[in-house]
C-alpha positions in Angstrom: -8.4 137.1 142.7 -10.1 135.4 140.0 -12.0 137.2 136.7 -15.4 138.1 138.0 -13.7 139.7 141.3 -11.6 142.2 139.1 -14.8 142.8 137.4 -17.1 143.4 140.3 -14.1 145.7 141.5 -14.1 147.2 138.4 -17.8 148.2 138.2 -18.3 149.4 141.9 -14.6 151.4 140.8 -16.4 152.7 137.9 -19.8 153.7 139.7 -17.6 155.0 142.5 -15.8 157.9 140.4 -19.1 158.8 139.0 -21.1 159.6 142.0 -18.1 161.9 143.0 -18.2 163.5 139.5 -21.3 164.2 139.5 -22.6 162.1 136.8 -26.0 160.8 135.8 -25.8 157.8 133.5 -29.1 155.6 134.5 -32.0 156.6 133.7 -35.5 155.5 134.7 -37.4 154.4 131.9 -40.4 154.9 133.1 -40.7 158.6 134.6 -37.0 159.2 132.5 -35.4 160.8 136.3 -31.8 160.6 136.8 -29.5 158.8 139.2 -25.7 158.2 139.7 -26.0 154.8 141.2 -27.9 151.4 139.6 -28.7 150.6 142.6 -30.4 153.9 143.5 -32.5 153.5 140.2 -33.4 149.9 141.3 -34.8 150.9 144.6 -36.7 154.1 142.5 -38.0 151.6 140.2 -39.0 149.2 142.8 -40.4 151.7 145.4 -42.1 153.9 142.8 -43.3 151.9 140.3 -43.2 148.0 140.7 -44.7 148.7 144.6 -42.3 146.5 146.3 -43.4 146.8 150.1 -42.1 145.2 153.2 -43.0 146.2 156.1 -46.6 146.9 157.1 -47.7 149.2 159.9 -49.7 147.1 162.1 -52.4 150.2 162.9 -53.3 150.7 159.3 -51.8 148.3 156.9 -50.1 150.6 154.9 -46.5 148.7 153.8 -42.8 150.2 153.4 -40.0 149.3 151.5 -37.4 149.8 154.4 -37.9 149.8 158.4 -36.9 153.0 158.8 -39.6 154.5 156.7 -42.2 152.2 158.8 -40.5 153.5 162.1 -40.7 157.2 160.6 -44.4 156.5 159.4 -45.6 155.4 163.4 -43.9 158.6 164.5 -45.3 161.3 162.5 -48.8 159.6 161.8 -49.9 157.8 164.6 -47.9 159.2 167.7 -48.2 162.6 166.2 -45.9 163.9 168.9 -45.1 167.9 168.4 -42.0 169.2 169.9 -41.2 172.0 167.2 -42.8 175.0 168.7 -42.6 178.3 167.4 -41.5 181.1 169.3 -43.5 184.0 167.4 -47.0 182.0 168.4 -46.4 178.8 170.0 -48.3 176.5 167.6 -46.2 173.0 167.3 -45.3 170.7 164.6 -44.2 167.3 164.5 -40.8 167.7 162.2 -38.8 171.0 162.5 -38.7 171.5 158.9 -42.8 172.5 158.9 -41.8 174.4 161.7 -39.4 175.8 159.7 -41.7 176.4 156.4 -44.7 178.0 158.7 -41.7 180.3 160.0 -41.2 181.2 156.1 -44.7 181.6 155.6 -46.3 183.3 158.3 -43.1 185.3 159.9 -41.5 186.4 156.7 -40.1 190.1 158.5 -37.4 187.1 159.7 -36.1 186.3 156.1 -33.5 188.8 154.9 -32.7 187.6 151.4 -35.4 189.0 148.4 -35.2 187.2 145.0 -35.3 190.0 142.2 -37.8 188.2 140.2 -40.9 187.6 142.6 -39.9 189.5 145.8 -40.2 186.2 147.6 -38.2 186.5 150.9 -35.8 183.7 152.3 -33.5 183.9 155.8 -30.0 182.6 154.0 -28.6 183.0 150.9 -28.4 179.5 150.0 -31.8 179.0 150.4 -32.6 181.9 148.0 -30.2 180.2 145.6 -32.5 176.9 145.8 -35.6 178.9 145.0 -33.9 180.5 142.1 -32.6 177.5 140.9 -36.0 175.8 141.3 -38.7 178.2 139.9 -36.7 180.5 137.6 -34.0 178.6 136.2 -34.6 176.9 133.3 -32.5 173.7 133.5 -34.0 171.6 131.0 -32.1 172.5 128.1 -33.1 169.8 125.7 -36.7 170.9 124.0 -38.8 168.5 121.9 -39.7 170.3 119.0 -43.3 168.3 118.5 -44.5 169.1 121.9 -42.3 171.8 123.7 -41.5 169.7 126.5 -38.1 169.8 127.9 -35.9 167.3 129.5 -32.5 167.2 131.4 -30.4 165.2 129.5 -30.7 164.0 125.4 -31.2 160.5 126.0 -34.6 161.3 128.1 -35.6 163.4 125.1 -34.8 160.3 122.6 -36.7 158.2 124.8 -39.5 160.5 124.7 -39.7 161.0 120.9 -39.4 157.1 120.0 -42.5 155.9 122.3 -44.4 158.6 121.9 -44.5 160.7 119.1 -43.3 158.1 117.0 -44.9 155.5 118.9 -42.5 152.9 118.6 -42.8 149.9 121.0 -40.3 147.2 120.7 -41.7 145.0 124.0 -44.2 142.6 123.0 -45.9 140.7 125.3 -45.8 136.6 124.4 -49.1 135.6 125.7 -51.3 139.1 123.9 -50.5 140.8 120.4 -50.3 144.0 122.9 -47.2 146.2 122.1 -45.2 148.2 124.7 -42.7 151.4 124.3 -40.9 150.4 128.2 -39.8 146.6 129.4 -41.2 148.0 132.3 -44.6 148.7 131.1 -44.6 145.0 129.2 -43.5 143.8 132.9 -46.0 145.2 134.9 -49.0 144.6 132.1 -47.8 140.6 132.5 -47.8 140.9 136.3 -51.3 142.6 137.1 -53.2 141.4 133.9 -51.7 137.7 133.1 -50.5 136.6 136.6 -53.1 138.1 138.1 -51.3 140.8 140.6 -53.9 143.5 142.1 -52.4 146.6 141.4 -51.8 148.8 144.5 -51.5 152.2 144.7 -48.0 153.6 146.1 -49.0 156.1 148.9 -45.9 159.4 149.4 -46.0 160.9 151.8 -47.1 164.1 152.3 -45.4 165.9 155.3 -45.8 169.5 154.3 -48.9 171.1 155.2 -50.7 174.4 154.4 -51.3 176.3 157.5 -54.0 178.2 155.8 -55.9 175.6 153.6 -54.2 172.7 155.1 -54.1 170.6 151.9 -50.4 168.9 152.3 -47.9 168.1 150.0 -45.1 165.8 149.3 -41.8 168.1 149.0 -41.5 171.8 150.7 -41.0 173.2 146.8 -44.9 171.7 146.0 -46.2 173.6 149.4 -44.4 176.9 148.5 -45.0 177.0 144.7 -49.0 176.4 146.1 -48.7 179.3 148.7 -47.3 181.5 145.9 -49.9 180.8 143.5 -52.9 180.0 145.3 -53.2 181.8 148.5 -51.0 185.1 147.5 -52.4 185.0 143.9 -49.3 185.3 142.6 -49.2 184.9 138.6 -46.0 186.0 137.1 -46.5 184.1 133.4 -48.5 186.0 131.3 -50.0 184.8 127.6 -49.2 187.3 125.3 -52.0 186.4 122.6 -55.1 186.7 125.8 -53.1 188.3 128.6 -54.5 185.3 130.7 -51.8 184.9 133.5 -50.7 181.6 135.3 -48.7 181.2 138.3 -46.3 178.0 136.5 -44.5 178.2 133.3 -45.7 174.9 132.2 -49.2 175.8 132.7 -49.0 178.4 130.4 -47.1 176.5 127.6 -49.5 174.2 128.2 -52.5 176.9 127.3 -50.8 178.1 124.0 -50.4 175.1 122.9 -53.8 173.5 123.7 -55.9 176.9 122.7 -53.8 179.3 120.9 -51.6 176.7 118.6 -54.3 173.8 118.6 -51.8 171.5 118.4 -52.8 167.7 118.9 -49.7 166.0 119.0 -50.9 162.6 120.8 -53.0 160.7 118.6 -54.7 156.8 119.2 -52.9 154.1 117.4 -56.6 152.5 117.8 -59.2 154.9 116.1 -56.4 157.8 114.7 -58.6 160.6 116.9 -55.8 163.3 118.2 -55.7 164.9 121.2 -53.4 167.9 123.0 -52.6 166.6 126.2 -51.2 162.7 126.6 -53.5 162.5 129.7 -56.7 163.1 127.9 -54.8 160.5 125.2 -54.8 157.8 128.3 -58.3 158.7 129.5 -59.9 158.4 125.9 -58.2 154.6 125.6 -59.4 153.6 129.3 -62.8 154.5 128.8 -63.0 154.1 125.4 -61.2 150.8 124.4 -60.4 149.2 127.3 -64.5 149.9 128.6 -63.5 151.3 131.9 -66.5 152.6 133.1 -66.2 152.8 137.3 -68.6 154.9 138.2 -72.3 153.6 137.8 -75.4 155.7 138.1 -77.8 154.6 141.3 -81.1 155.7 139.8 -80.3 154.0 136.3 -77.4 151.8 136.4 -76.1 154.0 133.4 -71.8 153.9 133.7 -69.7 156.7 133.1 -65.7 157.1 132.8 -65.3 159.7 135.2 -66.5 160.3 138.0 -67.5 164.5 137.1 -69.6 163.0 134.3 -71.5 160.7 136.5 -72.5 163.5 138.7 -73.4 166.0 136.2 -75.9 163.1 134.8 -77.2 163.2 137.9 -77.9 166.5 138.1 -79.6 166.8 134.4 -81.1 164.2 134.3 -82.6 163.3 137.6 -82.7 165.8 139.1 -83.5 168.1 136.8 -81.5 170.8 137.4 -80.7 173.3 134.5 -78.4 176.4 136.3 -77.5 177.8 132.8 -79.2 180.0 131.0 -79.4 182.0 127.5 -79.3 185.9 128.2 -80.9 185.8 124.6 -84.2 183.7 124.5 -84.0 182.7 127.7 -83.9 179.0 127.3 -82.2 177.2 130.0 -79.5 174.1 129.8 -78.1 171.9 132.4 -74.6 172.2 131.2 -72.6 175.5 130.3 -71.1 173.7 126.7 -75.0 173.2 125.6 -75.4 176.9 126.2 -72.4 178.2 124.5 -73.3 175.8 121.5 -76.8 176.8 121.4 -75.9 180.9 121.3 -73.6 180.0 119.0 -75.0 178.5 115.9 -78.8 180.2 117.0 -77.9 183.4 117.9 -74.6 184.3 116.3 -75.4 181.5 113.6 -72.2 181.0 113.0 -72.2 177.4 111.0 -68.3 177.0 109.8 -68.7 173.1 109.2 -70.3 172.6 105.8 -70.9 168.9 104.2 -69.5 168.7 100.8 -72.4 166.4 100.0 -75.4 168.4 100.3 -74.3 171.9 101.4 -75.5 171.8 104.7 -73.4 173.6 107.4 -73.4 172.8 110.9 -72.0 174.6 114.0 -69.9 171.8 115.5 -67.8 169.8 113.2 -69.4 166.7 115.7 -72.7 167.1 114.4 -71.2 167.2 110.8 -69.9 163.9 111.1 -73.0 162.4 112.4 -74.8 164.3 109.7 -72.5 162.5 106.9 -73.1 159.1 108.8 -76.4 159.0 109.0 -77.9 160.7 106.2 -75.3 160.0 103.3 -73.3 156.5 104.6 -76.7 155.2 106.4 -74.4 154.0 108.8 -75.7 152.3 112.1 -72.8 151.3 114.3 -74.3 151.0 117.7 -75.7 148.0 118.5 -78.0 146.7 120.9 -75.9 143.2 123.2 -79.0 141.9 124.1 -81.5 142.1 120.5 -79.2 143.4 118.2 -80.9 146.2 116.9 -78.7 148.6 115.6 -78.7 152.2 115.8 -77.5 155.8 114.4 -76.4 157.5 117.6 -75.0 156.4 120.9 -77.9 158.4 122.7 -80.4 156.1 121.0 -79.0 153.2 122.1 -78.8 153.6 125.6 -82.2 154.9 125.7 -83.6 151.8 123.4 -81.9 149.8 126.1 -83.3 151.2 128.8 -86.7 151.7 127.8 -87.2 148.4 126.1 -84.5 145.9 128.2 -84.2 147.7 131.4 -88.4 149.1 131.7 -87.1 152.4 133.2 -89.9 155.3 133.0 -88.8 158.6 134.5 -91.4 161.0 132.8 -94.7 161.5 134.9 -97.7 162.7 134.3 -98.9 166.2 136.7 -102.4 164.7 136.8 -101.7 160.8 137.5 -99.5 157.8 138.4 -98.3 156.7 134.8 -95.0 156.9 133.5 -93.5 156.7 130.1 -90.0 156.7 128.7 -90.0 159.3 126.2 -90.5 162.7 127.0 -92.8 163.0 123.7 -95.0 160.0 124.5 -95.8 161.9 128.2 -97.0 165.2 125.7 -98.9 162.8 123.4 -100.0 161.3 126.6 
């Protein structure tokens, strides 16, 4: 037996012992989960994240890693056969454990076993056990003390605190001064944007379904924690500064943090602005920075970000529609912020935001900023891509390009045909 034999021996030996330890040594770098095995972390990464699929379904095109997942897809989706029938009210399921969850759900004088924390029922012991460990046991023991998030195991937290609170990102790419905090990031940024690889969205799948709403779900713990929480109101976490309740622990330290503490603890290595949650941090760079603007107006090609935004344009805008209004004066907005602004510094006249330049206050520290810019820096740093013109505010702008470069007129006249683009000029008019 030569060298590299004794060590392949040695490795599988060594991989062995820990899966029957119980041992987690690899650890995804990209969603920081566990496994025992490389190769189980492999397959994760390349299931999960690089999208590595095999084997189509030749009905809708959807691809799987492994045959038997194909086989097990054809079955449940497009055969839909239902043997599981339940003998309380003979409705059928396709898999016996959704037989098994509606049994939980809808026959619970069957279930024998009450957890003393939330008077949830369960038929065996063990499967009480797996709730408790589940929803009330707290077995992330390793707590970042910038952010309050927990992990299972110190490295993941390490991990965590280098890429992003420090932001440290060691992987750069060769062919773009863009920096990376995971190989894996810097691997799949070279395969969609430089080798041109359309990105393709993983699809789980989601056996478990509500009998009452029927949204579905991926795992039977996502089903029951929404059956808790959204159909029996259940809300067991209380906020002891509001007495606002939530049905999930990290919801609520989610709300102290964001309202109560104010904490912004992910900030943009690009403009410095700070923000509470890391997913409103990634939705300010797309739409921001990287210009991702998907969802276009059809009555004035304006683009928006997200897709809620583009609505609620059309709704103002267009449409016309202003559904909130001032118990005070009166006065009528088409968005519920304007309104609590507008009772705000006009009624209450509360104005906390003062320039140390002038002494004037403002309500919102936004308009502050915009004062200081525009009045005391003369600053102009919007500027038009097709004359150049430059301009204060965003809002001007978008309306000097579409009343000069794009002609549009949306304010008519009760008594005839013509249309202008300002709502001023139509008074003058």
């Amino acid at each position: 037996m030569d060298n590299s034999e004794k060590k392949s021996e040695e490795v599988d030996s060594s991989e062995h012992d820990m899966a029957v330890s119980g041992d987690k040594k690899y650890i995804c770098d990209i969603c920081q989960e566990t496994f025992t095995l490389e190769s189980n972390m492999i397959t994760h990464q390349d299931t999960i994240h690089n999208e590595k699929k095999y084997y189509a379904c030749d009905k809708c095109e959807q691809k799987f890693e492994f045959r038997s997942h194909l086989s097990r897809h054809q079955i449940l989706v497009h055969k839909s056969r239902k043997d599981f029938v339940c003998d309380r009210c003979e409705k059928k399921f396709v898999k016996q454990s959704s037989l098994l969850t509606h049994e939980k759900l809808v026959h619970k004088d069957r279930e024998g076993y009450s957890c003393n924390k939330c008077e949830r029922k369960f038929e065996n012991e063990s499967t009480l056990l797996k709730h408790n460990k589940i929803f009330h046991e707290v077995l992330k023991n390793y707590l970042c003390e910038k952010c309050a998030k927990r992990f299972g195991n110190k490295q993941s937290l390490l991990v965590h605190i280098k890429t992003v609170h420090e932001n440290c990102k060691d992987f750069a790419c060769d062919k773009y001064e863009e920096k990376f905090g995971h190989k894996s990031h810097l691997l799949y940024h070279s395969n969609t944007v430089h080798e041109g690889r359309k990105k393709v969205a993983f699809k789980i799948s989601k056996d478990y379904i509500c009998d009452k709403c029927e949204q579905k779900f991926g795992s039977e713990r996502h089903l029951l924690q929404h059956h808790r929480t959204v159909h029996e109101g259940k809300k067991d976490y209380a906020c002891d500064k509001c007495e606002k309740k939530f049905g999930l622990k990290c919801n609520l330290l989610t709300h102290v943090k964001s309202i109560h503490e104010d904490r912004r603890d992910f900030e943009c290595d690009k403009c410095e602005k700070k923000f509470r949650l890391k997913s409103n941090l990634l939705t300010h760079r797309r739409i921001v920075h990287d210009g991702c603007k998907d969802y276009p107006c059809d009555k004035c090609k304006k683009k928006f970000g997200l897709k809620w935004i583009m609505i609620q344009h059309q709704k103002t805008v267009h449409e016309g529609r202003k559904d909130f209004t001032c118990d005070k004066c009166e006065k009528k907005f088409g968005q519920k912020p304007h309104l609590i602004r507008h009772q705000s510094s006009v009624h209450e006249h509360v104005k906390d935001f003062a320039c140390n330049k002038c002494e004037r206050k403002f309500g919102l520290k936004s308009n502050l900023i915009r004062h200081q810019w525009s009045v005391h820096e003369s600053r102009k740093d919007f500027a038009c891509d097709e004359c150049k013109k430059k301009f204060r505010f965003k809002s001007e702008l978008l309306k000097h390009q579409m009343k000069v470069h794009e002609g549009f007129r949306d304010y008519a006249g009760d008594n005839c045909e013509q249309k202008v683009g300002e709502k001023s000029n139509l008074i003058k008019h």
